[in-house]
N, CA, C and O atoms as a printed pandas DataFrame, in Angstrom:
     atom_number atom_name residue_name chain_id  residue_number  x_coord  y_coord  z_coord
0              1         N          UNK        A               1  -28.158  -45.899   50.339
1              2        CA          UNK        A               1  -26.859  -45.898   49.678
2              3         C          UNK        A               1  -25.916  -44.975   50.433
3              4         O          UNK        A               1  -26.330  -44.051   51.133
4              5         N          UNK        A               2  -24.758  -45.234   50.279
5              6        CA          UNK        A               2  -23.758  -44.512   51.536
6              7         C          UNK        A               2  -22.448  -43.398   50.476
7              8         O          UNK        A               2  -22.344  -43.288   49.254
8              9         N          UNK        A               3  -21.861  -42.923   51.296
9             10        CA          UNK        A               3  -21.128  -42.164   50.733
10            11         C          UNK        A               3  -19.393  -42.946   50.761
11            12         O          UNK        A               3  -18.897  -43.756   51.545
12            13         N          UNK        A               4  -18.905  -42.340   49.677
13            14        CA          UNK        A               4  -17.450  -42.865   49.360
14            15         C          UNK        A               4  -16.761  -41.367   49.350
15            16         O          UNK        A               4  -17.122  -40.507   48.546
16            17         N          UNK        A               5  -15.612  -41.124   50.443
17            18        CA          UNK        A               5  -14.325  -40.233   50.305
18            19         C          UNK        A               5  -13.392  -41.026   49.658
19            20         O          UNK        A               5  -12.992  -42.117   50.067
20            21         N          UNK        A               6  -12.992  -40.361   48.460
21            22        CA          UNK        A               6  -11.886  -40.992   47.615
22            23         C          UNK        A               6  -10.453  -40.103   47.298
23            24         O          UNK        A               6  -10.761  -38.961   47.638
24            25         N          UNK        A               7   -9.662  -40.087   47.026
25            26        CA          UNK        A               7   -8.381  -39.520   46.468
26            27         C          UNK        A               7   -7.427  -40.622   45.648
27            28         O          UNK        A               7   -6.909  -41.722   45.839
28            29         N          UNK        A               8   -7.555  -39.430   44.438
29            30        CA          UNK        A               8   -6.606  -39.976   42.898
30            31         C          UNK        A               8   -5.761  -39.585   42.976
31            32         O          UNK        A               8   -5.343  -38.915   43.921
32            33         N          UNK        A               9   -5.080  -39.947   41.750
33            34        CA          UNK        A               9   -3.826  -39.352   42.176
34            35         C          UNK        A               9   -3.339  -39.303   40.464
35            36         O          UNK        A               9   -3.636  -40.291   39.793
36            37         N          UNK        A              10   -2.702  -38.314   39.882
37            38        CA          UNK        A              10   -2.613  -38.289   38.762
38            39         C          UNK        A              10   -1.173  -38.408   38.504
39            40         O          UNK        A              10   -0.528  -37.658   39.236
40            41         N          UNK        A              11   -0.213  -39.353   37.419
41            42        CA          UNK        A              11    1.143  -39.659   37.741
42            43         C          UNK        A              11    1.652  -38.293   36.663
43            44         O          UNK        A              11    2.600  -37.522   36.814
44            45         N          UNK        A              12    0.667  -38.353   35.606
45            46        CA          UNK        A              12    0.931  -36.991   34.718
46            47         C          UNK        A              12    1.354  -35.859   35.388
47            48         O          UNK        A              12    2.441  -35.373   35.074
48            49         N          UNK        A              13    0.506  -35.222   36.485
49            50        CA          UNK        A              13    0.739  -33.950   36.926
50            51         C          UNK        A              13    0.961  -33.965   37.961
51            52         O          UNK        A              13    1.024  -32.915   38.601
52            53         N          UNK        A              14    1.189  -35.328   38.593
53            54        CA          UNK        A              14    1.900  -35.270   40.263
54            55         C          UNK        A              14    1.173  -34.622   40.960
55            56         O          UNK        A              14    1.715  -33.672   41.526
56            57         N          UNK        A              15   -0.288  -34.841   41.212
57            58        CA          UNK        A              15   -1.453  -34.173   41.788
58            59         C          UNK        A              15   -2.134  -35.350   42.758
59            60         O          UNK        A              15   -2.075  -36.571   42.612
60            61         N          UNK        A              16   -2.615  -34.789   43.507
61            62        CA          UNK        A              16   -4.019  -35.370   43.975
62            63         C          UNK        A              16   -5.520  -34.384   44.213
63            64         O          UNK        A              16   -5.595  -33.186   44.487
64            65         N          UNK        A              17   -6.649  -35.407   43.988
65            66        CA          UNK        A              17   -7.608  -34.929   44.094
66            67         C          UNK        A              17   -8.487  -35.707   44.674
67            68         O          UNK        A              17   -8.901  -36.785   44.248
68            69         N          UNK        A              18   -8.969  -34.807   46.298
69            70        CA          UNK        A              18  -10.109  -35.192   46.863
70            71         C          UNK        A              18  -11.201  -35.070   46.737
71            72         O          UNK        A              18  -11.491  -34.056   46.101
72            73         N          UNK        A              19  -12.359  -35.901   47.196
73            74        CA          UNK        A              19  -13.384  -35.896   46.578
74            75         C          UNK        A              19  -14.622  -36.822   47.676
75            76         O          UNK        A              19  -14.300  -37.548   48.617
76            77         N          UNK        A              20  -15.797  -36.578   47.293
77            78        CA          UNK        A              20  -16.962  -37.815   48.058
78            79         C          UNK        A              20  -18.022  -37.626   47.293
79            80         O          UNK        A              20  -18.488  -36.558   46.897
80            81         N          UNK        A              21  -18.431  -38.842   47.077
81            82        CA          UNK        A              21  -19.546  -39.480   45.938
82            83         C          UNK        A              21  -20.493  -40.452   46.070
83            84         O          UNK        A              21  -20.212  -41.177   47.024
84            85         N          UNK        A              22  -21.321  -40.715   45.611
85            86        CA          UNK        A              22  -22.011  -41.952   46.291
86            87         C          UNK        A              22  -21.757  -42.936   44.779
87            88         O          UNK        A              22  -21.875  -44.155   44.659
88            89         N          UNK        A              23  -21.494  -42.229   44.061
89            90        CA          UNK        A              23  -20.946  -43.831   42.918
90            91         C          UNK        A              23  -19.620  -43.943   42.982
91            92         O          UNK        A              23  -19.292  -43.038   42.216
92            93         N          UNK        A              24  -18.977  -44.254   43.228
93            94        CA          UNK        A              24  -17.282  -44.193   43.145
94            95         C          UNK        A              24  -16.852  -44.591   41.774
95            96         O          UNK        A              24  -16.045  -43.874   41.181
96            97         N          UNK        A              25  -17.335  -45.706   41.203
97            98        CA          UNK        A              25  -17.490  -46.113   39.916
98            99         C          UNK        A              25  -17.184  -45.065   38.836
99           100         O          UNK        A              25  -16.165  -44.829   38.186
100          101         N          UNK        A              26  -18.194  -44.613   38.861
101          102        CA          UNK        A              26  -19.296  -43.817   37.742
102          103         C          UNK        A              26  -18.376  -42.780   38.065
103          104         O          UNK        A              26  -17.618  -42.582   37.115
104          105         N          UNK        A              27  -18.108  -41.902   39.228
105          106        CA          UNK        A              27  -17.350  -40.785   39.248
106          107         C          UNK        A              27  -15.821  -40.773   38.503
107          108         O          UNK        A              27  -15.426  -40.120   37.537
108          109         N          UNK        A              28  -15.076  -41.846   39.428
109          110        CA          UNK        A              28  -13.647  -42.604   38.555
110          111         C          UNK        A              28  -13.744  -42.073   36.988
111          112         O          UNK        A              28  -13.015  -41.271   36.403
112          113         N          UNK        A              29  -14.784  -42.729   36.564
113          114        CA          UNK        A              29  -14.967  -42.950   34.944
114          115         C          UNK        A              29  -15.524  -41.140   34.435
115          116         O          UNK        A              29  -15.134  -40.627   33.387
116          117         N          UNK        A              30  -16.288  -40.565   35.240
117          118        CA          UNK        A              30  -16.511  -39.153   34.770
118          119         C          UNK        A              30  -14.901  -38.011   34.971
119          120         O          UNK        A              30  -14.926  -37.089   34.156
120          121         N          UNK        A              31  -14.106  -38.006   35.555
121          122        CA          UNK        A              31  -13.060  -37.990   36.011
122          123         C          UNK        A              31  -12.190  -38.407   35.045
123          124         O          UNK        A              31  -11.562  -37.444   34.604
124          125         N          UNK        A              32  -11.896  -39.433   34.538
125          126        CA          UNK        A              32  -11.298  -39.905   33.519
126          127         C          UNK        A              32  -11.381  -39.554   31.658
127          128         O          UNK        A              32  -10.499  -39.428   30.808
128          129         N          UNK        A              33  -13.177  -39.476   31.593
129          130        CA          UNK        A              33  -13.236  -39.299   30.524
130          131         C          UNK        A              33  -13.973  -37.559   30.529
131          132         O          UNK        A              33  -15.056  -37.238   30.041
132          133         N          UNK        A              34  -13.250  -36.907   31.045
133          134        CA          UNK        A              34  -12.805  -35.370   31.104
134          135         C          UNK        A              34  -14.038  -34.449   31.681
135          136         O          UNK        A              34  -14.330  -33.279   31.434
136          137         N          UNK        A              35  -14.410  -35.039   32.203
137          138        CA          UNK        A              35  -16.334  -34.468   32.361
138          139         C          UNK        A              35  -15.785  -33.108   33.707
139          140         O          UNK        A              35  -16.337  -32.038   33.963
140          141         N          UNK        A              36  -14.980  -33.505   34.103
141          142        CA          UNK        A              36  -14.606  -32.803   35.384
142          143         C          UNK        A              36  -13.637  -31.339   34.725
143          144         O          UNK        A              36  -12.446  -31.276   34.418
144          145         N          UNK        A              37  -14.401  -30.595   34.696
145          146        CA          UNK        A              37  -13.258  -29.742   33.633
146          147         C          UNK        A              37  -11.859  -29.251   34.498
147          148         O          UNK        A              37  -10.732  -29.024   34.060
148          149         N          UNK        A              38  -12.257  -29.196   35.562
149          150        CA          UNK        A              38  -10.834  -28.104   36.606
150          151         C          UNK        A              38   -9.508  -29.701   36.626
151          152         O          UNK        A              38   -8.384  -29.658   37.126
152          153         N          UNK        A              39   -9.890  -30.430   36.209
153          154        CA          UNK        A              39   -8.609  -31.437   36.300
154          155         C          UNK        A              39   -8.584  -32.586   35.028
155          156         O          UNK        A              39   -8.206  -33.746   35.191
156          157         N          UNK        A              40   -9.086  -31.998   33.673
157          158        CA          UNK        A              40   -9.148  -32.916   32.832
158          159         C          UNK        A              40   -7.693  -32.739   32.563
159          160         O          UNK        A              40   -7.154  -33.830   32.747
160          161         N          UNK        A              41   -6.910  -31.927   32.242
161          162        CA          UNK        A              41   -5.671  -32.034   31.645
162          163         C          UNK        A              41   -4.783  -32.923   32.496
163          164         O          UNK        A              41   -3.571  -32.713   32.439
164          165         N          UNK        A              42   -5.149  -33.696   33.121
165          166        CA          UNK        A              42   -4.656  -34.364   34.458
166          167         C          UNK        A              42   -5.149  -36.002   34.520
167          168         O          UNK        A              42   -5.317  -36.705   35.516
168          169         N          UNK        A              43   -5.308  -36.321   33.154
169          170        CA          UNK        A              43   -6.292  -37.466   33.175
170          171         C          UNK        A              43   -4.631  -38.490   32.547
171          172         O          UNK        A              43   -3.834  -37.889   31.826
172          173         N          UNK        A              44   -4.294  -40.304   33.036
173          174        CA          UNK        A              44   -5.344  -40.480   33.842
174          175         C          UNK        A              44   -5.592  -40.580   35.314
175          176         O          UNK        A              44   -4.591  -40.668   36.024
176          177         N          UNK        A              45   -6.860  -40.579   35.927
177          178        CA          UNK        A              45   -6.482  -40.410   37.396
178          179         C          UNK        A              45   -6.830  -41.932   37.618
179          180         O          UNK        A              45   -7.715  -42.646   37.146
180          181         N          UNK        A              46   -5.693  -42.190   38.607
181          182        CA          UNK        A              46   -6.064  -43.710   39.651
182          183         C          UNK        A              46   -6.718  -43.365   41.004
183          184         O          UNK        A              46   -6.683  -42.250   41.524
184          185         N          UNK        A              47   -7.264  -44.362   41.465
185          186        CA          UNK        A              47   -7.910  -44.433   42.766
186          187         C          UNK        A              47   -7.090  -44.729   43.836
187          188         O          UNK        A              47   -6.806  -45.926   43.870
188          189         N          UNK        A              48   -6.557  -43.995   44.816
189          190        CA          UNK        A              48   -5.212  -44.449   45.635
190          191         C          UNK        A              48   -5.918  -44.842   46.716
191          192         O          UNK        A              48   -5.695  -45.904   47.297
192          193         N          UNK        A              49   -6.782  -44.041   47.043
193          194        CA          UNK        A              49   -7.920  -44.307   48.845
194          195         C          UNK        A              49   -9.060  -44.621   48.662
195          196         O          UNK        A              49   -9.463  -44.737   47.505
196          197         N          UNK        A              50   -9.721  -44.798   49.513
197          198        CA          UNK        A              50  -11.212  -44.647   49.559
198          199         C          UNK        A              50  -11.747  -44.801   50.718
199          200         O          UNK        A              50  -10.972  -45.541   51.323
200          201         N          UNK        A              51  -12.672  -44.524   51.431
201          202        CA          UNK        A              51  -13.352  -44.923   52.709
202          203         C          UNK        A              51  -14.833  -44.654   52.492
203          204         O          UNK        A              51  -15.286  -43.603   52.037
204          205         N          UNK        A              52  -15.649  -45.885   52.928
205          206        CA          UNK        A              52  -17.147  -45.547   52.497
206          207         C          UNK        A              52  -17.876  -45.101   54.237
207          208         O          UNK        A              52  -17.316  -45.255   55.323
208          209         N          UNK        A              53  -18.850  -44.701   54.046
209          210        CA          UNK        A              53  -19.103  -43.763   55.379
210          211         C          UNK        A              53  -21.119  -43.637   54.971
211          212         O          UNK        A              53  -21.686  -43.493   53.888
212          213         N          UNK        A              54  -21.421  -43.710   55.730
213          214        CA          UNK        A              54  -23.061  -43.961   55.858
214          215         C          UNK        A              54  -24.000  -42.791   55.015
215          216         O          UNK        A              54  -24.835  -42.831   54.112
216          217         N          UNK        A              55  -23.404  -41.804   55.795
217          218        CA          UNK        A              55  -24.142  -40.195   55.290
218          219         C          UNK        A              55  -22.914  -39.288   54.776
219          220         O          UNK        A              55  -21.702  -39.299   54.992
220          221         N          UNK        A              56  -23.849  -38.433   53.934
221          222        CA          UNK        A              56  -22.935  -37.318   53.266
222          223         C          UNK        A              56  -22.553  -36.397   54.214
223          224         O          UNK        A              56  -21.372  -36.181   53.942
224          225         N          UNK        A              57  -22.850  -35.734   55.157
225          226        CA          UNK        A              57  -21.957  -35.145   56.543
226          227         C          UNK        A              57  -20.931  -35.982   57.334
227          228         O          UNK        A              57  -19.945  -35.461   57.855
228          229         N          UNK        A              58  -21.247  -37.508   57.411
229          230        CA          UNK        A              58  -19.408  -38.196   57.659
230          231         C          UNK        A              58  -18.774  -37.911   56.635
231          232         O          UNK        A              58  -17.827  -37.209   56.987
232          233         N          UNK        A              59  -18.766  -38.091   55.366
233          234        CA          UNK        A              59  -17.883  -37.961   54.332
234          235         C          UNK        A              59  -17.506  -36.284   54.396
235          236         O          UNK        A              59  -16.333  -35.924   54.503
236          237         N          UNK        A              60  -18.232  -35.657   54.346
237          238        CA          UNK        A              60  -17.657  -34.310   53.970
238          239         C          UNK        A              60  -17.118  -33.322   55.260
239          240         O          UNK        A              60  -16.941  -32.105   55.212
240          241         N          UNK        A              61  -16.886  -34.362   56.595
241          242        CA          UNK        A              61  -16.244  -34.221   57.460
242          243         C          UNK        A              61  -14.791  -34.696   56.781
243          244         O          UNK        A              61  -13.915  -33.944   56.355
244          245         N          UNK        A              62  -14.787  -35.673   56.794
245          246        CA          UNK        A              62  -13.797  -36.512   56.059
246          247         C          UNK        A              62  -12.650  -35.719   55.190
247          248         O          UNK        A              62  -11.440  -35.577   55.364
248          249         N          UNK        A              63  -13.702  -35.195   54.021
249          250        CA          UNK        A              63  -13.226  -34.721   53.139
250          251         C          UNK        A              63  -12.550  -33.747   53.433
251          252         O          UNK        A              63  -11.535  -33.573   52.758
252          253         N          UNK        A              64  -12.798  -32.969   54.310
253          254        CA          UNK        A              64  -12.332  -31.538   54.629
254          255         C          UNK        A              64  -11.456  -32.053   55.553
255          256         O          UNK        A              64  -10.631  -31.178   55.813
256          257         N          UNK        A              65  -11.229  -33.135   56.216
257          258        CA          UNK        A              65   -9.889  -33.174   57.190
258          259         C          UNK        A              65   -8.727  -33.613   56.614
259          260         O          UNK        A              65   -7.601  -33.482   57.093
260          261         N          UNK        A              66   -9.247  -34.545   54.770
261          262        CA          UNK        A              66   -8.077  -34.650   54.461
262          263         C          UNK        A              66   -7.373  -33.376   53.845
263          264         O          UNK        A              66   -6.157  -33.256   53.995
264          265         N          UNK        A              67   -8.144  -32.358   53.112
265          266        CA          UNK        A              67   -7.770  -31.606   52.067
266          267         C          UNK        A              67   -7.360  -30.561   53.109
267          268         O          UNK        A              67   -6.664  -29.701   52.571
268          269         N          UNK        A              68   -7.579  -30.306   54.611
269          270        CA          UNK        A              68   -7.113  -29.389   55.100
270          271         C          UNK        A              68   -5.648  -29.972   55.895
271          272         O          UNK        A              68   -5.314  -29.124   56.723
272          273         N          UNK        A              69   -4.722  -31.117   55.886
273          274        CA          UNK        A              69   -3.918  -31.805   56.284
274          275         C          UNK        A              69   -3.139  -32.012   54.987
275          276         O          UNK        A              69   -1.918  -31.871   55.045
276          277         N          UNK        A              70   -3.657  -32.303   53.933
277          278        CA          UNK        A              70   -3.098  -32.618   52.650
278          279         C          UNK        A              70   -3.511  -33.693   52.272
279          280         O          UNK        A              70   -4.103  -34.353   53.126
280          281         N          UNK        A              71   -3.360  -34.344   50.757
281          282        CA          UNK        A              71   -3.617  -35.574   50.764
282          283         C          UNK        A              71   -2.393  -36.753   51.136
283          284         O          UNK        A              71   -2.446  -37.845   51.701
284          285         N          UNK        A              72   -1.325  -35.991   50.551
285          286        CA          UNK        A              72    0.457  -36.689   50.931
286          287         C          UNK        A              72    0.033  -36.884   52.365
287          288         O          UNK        A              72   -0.173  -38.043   52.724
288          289         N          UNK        A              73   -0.121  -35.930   53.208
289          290        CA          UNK        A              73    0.446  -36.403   54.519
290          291         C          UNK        A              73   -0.905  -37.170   55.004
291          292         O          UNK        A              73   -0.724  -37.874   55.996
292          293         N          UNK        A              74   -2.091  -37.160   54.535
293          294        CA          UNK        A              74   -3.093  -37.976   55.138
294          295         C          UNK        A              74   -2.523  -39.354   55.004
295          296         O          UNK        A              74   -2.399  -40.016   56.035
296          297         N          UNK        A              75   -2.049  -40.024   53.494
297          298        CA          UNK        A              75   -1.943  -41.001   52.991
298          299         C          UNK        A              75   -0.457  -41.699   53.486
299          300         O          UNK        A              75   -0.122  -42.864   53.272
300          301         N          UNK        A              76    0.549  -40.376   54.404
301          302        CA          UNK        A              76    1.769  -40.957   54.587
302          303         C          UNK        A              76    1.113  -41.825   55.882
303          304         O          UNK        A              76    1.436  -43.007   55.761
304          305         N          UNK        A              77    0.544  -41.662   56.712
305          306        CA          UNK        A              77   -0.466  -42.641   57.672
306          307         C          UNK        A              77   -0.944  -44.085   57.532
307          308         O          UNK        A              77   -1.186  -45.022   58.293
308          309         N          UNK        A              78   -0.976  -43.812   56.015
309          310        CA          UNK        A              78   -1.341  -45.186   55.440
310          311         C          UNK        A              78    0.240  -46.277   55.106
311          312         O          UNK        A              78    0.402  -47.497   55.069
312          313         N          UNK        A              79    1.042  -45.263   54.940
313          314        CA          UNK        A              79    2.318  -45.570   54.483
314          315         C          UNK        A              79    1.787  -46.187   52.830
315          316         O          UNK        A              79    2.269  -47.173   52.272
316          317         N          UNK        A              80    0.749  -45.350   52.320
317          318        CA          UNK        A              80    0.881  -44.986   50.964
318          319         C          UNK        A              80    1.921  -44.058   49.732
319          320         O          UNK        A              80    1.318  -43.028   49.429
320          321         N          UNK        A              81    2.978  -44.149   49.149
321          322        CA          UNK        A              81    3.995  -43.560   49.007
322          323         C          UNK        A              81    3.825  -43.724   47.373
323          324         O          UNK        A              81    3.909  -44.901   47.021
324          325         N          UNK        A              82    3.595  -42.754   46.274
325          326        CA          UNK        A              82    2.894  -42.519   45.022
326          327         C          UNK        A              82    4.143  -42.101   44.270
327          328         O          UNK        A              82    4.128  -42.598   43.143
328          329         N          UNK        A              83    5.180  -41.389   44.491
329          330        CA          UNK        A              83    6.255  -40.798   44.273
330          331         C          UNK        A              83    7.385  -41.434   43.955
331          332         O          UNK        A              83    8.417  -40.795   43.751
């Protein structure tokens, strides 16, 4: 089973949050129904990205290049525009 880098995006608090999981599903939905305490007041979150990646060291390469770039400017690449 492989790993998923994802980023939500919350319209409530004008946030994003990065992340890598191997359920993307199941996480979405833990995330949503408040299990995540540092961003429940932030619920609900949508799924804006995702990229699936083999092993948990691609992803958490990943992860750390978006959150150290931002998620805005990773996603302006995509010409993803949330705002």
């Amino acid at each position: 089973m492989g790993y998923t880098v994802y980023i939500l995006y919350s319209k409530s608090c004008m946030k994003f949050y990065i992340g890598q999981t191997q359920d993307i599903h199941n996480r979405l939905n833990e995330h949503n129904a408040e299990e995540t305490t540092s961003i429940r007041h932030c619920i609900p979150w949508a799924l804006v990205w995702k990229e699936e990646l083999e092993t948990r060291s691609q992803a958490m390469a990943i992860e750390k290049k978006i959150k150290s770039r931002g998620a805005e400017r990773f996603l302006a690449d995509f010409a993803i525009f949330l705002k």
